[in-house]
C-alpha positions in Angstrom: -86.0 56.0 104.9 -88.0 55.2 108.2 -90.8 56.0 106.1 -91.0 52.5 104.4 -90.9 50.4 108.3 -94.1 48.8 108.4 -95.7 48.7 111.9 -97.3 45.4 113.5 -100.9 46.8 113.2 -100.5 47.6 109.8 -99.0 44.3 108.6 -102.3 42.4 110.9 -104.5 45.2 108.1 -102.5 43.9 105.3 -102.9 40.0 106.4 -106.9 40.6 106.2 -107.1 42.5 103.3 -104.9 39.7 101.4 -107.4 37.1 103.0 -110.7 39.4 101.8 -108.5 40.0 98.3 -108.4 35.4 97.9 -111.7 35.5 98.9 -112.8 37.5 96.3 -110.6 36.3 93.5 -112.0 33.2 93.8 -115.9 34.4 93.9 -115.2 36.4 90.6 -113.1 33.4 89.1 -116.9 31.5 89.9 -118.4 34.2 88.4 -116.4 34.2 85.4 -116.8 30.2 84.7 -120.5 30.3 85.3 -121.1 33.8 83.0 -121.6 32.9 79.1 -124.3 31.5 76.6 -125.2 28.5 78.9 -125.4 29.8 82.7 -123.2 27.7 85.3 -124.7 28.1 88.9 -121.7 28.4 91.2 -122.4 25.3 93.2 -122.1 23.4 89.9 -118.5 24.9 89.2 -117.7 24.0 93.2 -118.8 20.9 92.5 -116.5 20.3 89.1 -114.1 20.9 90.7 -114.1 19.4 94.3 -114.7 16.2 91.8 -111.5 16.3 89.8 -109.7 17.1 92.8 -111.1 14.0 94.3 -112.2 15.5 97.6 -116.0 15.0 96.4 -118.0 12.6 93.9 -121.4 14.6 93.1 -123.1 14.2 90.1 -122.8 16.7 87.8 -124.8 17.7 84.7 -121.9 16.2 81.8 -122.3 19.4 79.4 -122.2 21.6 82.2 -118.7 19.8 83.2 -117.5 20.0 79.6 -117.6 23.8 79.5 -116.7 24.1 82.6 -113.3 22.3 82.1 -112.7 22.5 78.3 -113.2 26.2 78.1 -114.2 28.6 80.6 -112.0 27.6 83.6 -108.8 28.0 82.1 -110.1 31.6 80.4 -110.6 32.7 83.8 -107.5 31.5 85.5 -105.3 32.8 82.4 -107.1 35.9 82.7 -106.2 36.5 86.3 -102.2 35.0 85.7 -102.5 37.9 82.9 -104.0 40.9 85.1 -101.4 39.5 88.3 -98.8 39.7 85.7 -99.5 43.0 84.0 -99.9 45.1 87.6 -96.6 43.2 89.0 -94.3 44.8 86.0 -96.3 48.1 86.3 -95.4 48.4 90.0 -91.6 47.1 88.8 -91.5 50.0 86.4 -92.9 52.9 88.3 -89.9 52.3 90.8 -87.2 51.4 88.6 -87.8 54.7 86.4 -89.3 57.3 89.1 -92.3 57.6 86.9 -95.4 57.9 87.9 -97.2 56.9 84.8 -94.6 54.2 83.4 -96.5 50.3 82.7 -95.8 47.4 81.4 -95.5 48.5 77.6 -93.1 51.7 78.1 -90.6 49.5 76.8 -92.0 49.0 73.5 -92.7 45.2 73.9 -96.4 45.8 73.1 -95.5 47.1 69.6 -93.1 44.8 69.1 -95.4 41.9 70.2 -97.7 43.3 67.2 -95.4 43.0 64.7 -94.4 39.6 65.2 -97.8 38.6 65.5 -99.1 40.3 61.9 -95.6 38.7 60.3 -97.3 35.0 61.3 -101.1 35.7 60.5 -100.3 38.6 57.4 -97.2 37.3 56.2 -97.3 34.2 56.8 -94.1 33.8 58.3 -93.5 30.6 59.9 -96.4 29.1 58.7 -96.7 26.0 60.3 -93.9 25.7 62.7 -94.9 29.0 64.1 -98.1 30.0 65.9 -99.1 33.5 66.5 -98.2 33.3 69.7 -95.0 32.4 69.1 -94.2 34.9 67.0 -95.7 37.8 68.7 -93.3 36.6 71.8 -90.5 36.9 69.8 -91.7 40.0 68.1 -92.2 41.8 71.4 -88.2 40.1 72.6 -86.9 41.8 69.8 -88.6 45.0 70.7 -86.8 44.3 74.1 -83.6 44.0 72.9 -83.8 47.1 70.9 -84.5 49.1 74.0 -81.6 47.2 75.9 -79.3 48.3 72.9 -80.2 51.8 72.6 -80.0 52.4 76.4 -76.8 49.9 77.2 -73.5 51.6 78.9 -75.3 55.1 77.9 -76.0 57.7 80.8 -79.2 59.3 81.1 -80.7 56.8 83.3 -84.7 56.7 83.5 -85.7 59.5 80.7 -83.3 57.3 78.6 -85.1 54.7 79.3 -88.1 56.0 78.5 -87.3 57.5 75.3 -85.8 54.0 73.9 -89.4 52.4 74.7 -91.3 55.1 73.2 -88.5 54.8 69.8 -89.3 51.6 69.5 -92.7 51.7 69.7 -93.1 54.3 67.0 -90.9 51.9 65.2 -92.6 48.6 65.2 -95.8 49.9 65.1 -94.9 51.8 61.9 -93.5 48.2 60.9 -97.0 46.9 61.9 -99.6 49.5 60.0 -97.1 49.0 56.9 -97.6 45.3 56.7 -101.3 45.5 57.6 -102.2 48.2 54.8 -100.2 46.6 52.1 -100.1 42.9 52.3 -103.5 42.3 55.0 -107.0 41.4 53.3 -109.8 42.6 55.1 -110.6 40.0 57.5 -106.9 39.5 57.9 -106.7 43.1 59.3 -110.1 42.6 61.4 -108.8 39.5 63.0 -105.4 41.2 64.1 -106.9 44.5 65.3 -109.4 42.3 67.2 -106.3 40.7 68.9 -104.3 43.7 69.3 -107.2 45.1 71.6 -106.7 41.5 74.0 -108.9 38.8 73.6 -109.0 35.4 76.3 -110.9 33.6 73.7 -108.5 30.8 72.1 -106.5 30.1 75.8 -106.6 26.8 77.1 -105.0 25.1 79.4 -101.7 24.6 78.4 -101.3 28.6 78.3 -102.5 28.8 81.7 -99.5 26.1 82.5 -97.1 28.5 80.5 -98.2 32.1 82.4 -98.8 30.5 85.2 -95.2 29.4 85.4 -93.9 32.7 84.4 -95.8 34.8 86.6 -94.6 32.8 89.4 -91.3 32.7 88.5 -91.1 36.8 87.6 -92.7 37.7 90.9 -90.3 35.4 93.0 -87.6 37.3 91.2 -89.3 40.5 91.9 -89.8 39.5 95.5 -86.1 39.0 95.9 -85.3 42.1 95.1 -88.2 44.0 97.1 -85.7 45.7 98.9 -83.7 47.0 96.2 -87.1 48.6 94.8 -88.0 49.8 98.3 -84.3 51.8 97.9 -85.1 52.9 94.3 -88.3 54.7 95.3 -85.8 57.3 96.9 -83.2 57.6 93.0 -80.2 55.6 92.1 -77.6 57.4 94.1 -79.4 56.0 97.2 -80.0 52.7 96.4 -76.0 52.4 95.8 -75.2 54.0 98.5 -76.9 51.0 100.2 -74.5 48.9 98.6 -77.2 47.2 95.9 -75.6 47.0 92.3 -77.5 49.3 90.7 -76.5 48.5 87.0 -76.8 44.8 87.6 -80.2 45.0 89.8 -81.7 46.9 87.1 -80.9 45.1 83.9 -82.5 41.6 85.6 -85.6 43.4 87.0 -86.2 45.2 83.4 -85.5 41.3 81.2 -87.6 39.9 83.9 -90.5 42.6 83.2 -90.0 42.1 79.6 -90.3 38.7 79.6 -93.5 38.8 81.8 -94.9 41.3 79.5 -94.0 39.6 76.2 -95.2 36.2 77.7 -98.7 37.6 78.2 -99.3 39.9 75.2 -98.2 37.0 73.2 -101.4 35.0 74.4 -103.8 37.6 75.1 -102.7 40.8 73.0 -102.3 44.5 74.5 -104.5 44.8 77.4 -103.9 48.2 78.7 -104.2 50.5 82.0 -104.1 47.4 84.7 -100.5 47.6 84.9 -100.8 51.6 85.4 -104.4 52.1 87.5 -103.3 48.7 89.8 -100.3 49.7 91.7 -101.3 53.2 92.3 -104.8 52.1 94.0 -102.6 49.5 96.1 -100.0 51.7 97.5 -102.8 54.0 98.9 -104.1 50.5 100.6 -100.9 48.7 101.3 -98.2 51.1 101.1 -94.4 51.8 98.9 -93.1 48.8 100.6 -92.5 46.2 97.3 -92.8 43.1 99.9 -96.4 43.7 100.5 -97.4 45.7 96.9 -96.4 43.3 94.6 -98.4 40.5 96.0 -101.1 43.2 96.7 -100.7 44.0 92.7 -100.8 40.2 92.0 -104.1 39.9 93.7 -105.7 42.9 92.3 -105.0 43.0 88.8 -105.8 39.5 88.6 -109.6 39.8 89.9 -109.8 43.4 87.9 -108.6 41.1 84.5 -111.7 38.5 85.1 -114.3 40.9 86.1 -112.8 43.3 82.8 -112.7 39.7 81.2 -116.6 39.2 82.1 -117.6 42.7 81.3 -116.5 41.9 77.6 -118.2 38.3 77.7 -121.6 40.3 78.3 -121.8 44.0 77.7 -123.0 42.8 74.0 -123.8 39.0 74.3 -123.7 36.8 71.8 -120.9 39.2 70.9 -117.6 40.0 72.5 -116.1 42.8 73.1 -112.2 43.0 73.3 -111.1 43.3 76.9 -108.4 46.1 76.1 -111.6 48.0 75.3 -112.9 47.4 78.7 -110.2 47.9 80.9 -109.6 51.3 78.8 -112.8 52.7 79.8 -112.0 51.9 83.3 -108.2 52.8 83.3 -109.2 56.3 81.8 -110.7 57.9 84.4 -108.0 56.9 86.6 -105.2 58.0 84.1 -107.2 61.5 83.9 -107.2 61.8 87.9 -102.9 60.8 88.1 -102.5 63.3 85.3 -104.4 65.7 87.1 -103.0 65.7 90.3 -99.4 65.5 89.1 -100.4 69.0 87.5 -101.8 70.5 91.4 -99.2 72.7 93.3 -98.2 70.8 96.4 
């Protein structure tokens, strides 16, 4: 296991590459505020925000302030709590289950996160008391809890795993093209596949308070047990050899992933590939060791979510794109590439 000590030099590498990585986050955050119908120039958005902070009084253009603050801000800072939070559980996964090609939704919340959200806007579920949201979190829980069922006390470890996430799937999505093709009018069925694909449109601020918070709280958790993942990268019977409760370690680290992953498809839909590209680009930069790749993940796949978030803004202005779509045509090729040299001889 001397292969996952970090040397002095290499942690000094890591410090500036997590300086350059806040630097840029917050240029493409800029970016993303000032991109849209109306242009921002980026010493505008400075400005706004220096001035609610109190640390500067410049008059600013009032509309310019409005948009800034009402709308686009909080888009960009829930898009980059959602890309952070998506790369975090894909790097969680990929250790837990050995498995190179394991993300967020290989436990079948994504599907079940679908369902919940077509009972609210198809069948009207909750009507009311309910929002879409809601019920797409609760959707993609249950989905969860199927999994946790299915695999509990049972041995077969990872490929169990696995198989329960890709069970339910099958099952909820079934559950989902049922509902849709027999209850859904047309633009009932447009505005739900439009979602499914992930969409930043209707955030605000008060779901950049709610992901914010969990992202936080999920990579604190994940933080704790950096060690224990460090251990799982070399199987199971390791890891308790080392004394870590397997079982127990496990179980948290899978409800926490779930729980990140529910909490963001339930405001943003599916949004594939940055939980499965992110962690594999960052290990080649920063390493197996969990301490240093998670945050490294954070950072990434949150300025990859605003810049995919951007790209759909104004690949076909006045129209949007969703951002799954985007992310998909980047994720691809790098899908293609770890398919490809899984298949190589060594």
């Amino acid at each position: 296991m001397t292969a996952l000590v970090q040397s002095p030099t290499r942690s000094v590498q890591h410090l500036a590459l997590f300086i350059a990585s806040v630097a840029l986050l917050l240029l493409v955050i800029a970016i993303g505020v000032g991109v849209g119908e109306l242009t921002i120039p980026l010493r505008t958005t400075f400005f706004a925000v220096t001035n609610k902070l109190g640390l500067t009084a410049q008059p600013l253009n009032r509309i310019h302030e409005t948009v800034i603050w009402d709308f686009r801000l909080s888009r960009a800072l829930v898009a980059a709590c959602c890309g952070a939070g998506l790369a975090i559980c894909g790097a969680v996964l990929q250790s837990l289950l050995k498995n190179a090609l394991a993300e967020p939704y290989v436990l079948g919340v994504s599907a079940g996160a679908s369902t919940g959200a077509v009972a609210v806007v198809v069948l009207g579920i909750g009507t009311g008391a309910v929002s879409l949201s809601a019920g797409a979190f609760t959707g993609a829980f249950a989905a969860f809890a199927f999994v946790a069922l299915l695999t509990n006390g049972a041995r077969g470890g990872n490929e169990r795993t696995i198989l329960a996430g890709v069970a339910a799937s099958q099952l909820f999505n079934a559950i989902t093209a049922w509902t849709i093709s027999t209850s859904a009018s047309a633009q009932q069925a447009r505005d739900v596949m439009f979602w499914l694909l992930g969409s930043f449109s209707g955030v605000r601020w008060p779901e950049f308070q709610l992901v914010l918070t969990v992202v936080l709280v999920g990579l604190a958790v994940c933080l704790w047990y950096a060690k224990a993942l460090d251990a799982f990268t070399f199987g199971d019977d390791a890891a308790a050899s080392l004394g870590i409760r397997v079982g127990y370690v496990r179980l948290i680290l899978f409800t926490v992933t779930a729980l990140m992953t529910a909490a963001i498809v339930s405001m943003a839909g599916s949004i594939g590939f940055v939980g499965l590209v992110v962690p594999h680009v960052m290990r080649y930069f920063f390493g197996p060791l969990h301490r240093t790749l998670l945050i490294a993940c954070a950072m990434m796949g949150a300025i990859l979510m605003v810049l995919a978030d951007i790209a759909a803004r104004t690949a076909i202005a006045p129209q949007s794109l969703p951002v799954g779509v985007v992310t998909a045509l980047v994720g691809v090729p790098f899908f293609a590439a770890i398919l490809y040299r899984g298949r190589r001889p060594q």
